[in-house]
Every structure is written in structure tokens, then in C-alpha cells.
C-alpha positions, 0 to 999 in steps of 0.5 A: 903901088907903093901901098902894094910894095909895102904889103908884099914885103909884109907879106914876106914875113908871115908864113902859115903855122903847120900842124904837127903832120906837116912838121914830121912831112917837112922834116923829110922834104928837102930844104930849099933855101933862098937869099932875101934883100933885108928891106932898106939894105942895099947889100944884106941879105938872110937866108931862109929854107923852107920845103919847096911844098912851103914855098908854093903855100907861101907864093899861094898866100902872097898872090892872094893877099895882094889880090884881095888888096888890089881889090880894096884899093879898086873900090875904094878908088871906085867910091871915092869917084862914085862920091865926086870927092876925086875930081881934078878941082877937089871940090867934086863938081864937073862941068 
């Protein structure tokens, strides 16, 4: 779960580059901005704006990223009980 936290706050600081269209797009959408929690402050935070067609993208980006973790961390989990490495003894035998 911790591993989830982490990539969500890496996650947090990558945005997709836009091509020149999207600039001249976005330079007449209106700007949405939010307040973000700087990652080990209890009290600052940034600003930040995007267009809301942005932060759909972002949003879109995220979920799938996490999605494709999840799914790492499940079969990694899934080979490691495949291999009996994972048993409560730690030496892969069940009796």
C-alpha cells in the first residue's frame, strides 16, 4: 500500500507534454487551479492550474498507472506463493 502512496505522489508531478495545438487550445481554456500538500509538510502547499481538459488527462494518467502497479504488485505477490517462497515458515514448505 505504501509502495501505492509513493507512486501516486510521484505521479503527482508528471504531466504529459503538449504539442503546439494543445497549447494554443489551452491558452483559451479557463485555468483551474488547486492547492496541493507538499509531500512531508503538514502545512505548505502550491498552487497549481491547468485547464480542466488537463486535469481530466492527469486524473486519466494516474488511475492508469496505478492500475498497471496494482497489477505488478499482484503477480509478483501471485509468483512468489507460486514458488513457496511466501509461506509463514519462510522456508516454502506446507504441511
Amino acid at each position: 500500500m505504501k509502495a501505492l502512496y509513493v507512486a501516486g505522489a510521484v505521479l503527482a508531478f508528471i504531466a504529459p507534454p503538449a504539442s503546439a495545438q494543445d497549447n494554443d487550445t489551452a491558452a483559451t481554456e479557463k485555468r483551474v487551479c488547486k492547492s496541493e500538500k507538499i509531500t512531508g509538510s503538514l502545512t505548505r502547499v502550491r498552487r497549481v492550474c491547468m485547464s480542466q481538459r488537463e486535469w481530466d488527462q492527469l486524473a486519466e494518467d494516474r488511475a492508469r498507472s496505478l492500475n498497471r502497479l496494482e497489477r505488478s504488485a499482484n503477480h509478483a505477490e501471485a509468483m512468489t506463493n507460486r514458488t513457496g517462497l511466501g509461506g509463514p515458515s519462510g522456508h516454502g514448505h506446507t504441511f
